[in-house]
C-alpha positions as CSV (number, residue, x, y, z in Angstrom):
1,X,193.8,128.4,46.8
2,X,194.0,130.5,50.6
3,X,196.1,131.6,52.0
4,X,195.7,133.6,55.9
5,X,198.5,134.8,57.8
6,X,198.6,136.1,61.3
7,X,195.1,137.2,61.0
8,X,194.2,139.4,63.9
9,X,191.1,141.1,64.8
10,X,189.3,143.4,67.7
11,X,186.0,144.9,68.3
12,X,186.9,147.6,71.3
13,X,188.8,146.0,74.0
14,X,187.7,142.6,73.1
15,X,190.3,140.4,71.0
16,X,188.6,138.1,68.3
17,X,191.0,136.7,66.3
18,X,194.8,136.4,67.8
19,X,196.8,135.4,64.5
20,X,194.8,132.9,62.9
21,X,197.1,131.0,59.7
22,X,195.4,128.8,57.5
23,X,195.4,127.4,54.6
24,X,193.3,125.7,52.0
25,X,193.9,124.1,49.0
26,X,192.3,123.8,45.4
27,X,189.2,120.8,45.6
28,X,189.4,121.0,49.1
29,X,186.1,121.1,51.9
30,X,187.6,122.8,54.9
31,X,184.8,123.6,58.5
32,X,185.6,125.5,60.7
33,X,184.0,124.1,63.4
34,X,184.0,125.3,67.8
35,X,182.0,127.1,70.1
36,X,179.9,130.0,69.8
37,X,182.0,133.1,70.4
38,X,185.3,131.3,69.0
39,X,185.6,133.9,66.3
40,X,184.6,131.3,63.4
41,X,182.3,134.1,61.3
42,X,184.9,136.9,61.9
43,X,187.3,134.5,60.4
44,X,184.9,133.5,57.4
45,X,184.1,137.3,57.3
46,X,187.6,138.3,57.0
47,X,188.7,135.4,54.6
48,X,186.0,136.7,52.0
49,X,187.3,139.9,52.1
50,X,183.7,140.7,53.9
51,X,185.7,142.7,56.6
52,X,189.1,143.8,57.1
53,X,191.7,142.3,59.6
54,X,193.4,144.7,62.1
55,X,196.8,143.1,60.8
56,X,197.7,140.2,58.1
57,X,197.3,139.2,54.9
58,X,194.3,136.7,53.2
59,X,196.0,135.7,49.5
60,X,193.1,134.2,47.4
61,X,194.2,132.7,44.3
62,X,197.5,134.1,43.8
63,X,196.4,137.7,44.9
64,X,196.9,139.3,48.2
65,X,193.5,141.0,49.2
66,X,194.9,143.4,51.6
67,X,196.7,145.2,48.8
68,X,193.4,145.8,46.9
69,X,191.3,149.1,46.5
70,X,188.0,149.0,47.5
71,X,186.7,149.1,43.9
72,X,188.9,146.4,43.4
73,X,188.2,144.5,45.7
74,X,184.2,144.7,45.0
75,X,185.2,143.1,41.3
76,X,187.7,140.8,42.8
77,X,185.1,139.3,45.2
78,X,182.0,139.3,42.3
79,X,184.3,137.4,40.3
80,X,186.5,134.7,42.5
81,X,184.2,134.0,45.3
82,X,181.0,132.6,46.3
83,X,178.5,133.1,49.3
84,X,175.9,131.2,50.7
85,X,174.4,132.3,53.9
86,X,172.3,130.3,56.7
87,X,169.1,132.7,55.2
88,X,169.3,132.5,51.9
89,X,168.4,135.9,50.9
90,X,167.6,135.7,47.8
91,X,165.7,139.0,46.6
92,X,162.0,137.9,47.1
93,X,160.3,140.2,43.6
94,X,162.6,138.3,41.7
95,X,162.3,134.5,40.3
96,X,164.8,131.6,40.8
97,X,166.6,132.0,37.7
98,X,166.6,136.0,38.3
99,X,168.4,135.7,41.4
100,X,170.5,133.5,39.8
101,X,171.7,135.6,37.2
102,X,171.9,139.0,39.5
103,X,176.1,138.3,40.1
104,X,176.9,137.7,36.4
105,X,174.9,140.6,35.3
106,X,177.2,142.2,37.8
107,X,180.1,141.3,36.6
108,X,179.0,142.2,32.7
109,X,177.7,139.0,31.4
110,X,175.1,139.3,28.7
111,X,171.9,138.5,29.4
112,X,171.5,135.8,27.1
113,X,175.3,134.2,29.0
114,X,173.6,134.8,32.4
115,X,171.0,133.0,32.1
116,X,172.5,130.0,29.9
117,X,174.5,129.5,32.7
118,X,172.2,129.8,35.3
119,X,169.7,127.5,33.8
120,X,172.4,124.6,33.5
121,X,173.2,125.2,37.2
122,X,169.2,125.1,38.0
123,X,169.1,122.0,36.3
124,X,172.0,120.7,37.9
125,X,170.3,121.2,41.2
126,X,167.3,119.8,40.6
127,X,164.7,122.7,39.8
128,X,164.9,123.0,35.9
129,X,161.1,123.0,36.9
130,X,160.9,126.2,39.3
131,X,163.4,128.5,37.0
132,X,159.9,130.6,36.8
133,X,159.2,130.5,40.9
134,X,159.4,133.2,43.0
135,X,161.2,131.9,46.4
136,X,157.9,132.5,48.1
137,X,157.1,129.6,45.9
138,X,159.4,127.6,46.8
139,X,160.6,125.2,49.9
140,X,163.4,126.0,52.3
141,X,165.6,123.6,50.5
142,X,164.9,124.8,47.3
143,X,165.7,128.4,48.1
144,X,168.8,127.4,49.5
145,X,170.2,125.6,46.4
146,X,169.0,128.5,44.3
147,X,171.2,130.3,46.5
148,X,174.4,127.7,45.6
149,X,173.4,128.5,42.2
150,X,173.7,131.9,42.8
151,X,177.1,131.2,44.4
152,X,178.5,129.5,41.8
153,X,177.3,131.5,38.6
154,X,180.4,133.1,38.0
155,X,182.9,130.3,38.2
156,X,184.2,131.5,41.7
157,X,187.7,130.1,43.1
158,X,186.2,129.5,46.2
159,X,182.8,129.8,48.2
160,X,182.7,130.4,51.9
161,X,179.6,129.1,53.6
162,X,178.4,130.3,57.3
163,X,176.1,127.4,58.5
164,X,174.6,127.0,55.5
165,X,172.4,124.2,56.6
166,X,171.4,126.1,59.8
167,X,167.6,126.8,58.5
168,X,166.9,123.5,57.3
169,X,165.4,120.6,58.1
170,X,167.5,116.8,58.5
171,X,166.7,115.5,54.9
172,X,167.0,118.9,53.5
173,X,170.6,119.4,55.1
174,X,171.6,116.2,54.2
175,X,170.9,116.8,50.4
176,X,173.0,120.3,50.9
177,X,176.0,118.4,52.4
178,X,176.2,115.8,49.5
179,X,175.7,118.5,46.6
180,X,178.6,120.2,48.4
181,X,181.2,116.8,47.5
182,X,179.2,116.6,44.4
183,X,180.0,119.4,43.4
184,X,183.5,119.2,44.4
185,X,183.9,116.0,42.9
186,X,182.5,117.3,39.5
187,X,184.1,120.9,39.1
188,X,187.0,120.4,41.9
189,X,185.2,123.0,43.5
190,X,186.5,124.8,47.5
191,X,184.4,125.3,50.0
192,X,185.3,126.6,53.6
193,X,182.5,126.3,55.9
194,X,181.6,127.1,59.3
195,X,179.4,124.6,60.9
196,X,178.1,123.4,63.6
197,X,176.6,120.6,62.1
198,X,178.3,117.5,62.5
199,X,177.5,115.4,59.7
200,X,178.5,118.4,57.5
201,X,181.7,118.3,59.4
202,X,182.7,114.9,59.5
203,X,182.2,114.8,55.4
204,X,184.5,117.4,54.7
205,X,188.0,116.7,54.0
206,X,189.5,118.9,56.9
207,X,188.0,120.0,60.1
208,X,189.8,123.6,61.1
209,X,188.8,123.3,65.4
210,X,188.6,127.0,66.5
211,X,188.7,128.5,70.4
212,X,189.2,131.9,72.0
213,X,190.4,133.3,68.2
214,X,192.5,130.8,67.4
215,X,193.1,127.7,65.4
216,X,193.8,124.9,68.1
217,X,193.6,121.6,66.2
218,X,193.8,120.4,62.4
């Protein structure tokens, strides 16, 4: 499903990544886990095509990124891959189900597709009741899986998460980590995730050890 080759990276003087290779297959939960400062976002930022790489190549499905126009790449990314964030940033005027729906209307769904989807995804997650709620209404843990919803609207290839259980509270995490193989289990869904959560870490299928911008232990 991914497919990084000699990524490299540097801000100024200082080198981030220093040829970072990975790969990731189809159904598979990856973490990157390691210290602050190892260069696990940068990686997770230049993965989903977030940022660009000084030098290498990140092939996502079959297609390599690097050789991608920027409009291109904009459709490529609305269509094949998911985000979810530590904050979940969902757009506060807007209710559960709009949020939901904001990617696919993106990428030209109808309305009456969007929201289909987004419903059975809402439901799926366990707030068929709050499709109405604005996220002020709403718990951190809710907000957050309205944000997987949001993630996985369009059927992506593969979501990247950045600590996605970062803002929430033991029970609430735990709930996150267990939709995540749920949802793996179900749709043979990827994930690559950087955590420093343990628990998260220890349920994933692989955990990718990261120091100094690079890839030290599988």
């Amino acid at each position: 499903m991914l497919k990084a080759l000699n990524i490299q990276k540097k801000f100024g003087n200082l080198h981030i990544l220093k040829g970072v290779n990975l790969e990731v297959n189809k159904g598979e939960i990856v973490a990157i886990v390691g210290a602050s400062g190892a260069g696990k976002s940068s990686l997770l930022n230049i993965l989903g095509t977030l940022d660009k790489a000084d030098s290498g190549q990140v092939i996502i499905d079959g297609i390599d990124t690097s050789a991608l126009s920027s409009k291109q790449l904009s459709a490529f990314r609305n269509h094949k891959i998911g985000f979810i964030f530590q904050f979940h940033h969902l757009l506060v005027e807007f209710t559960a189900l709009e949020n939901v729906c904001i990617p696919a209307y993106i990428a030209g769904t109808s309305k009456a597709l969007a929201e289909k989807r987004a419903i059975e995804l809402l439901n799926k997650l366990g707030l068929g009741e709050r499709l109405h709620h604005k996220p002020a209404q709403l718990s951190g843990g809710e907000q957050q899986r309205v944000a997987v919803a949001r993630a996985l609207v369009n059927s992506p290839a593969l979501i990247f998460a950045d600590e996605p259980s970062g803002n929430l509270d033991s029970n609430n995490a735990r709930e996150l980590h267990e939709l995540f193989l749920q949802l793996r289990d179900e749709f043979n869904q990827t994930f690559i995730i950087v955590t420093h959560n343990e628990d998260l870490a220890n349920l994933s299928d692989r955990k990718v050890l990261m120091r100094d911008g690079l890839i030290v232990q599988e």
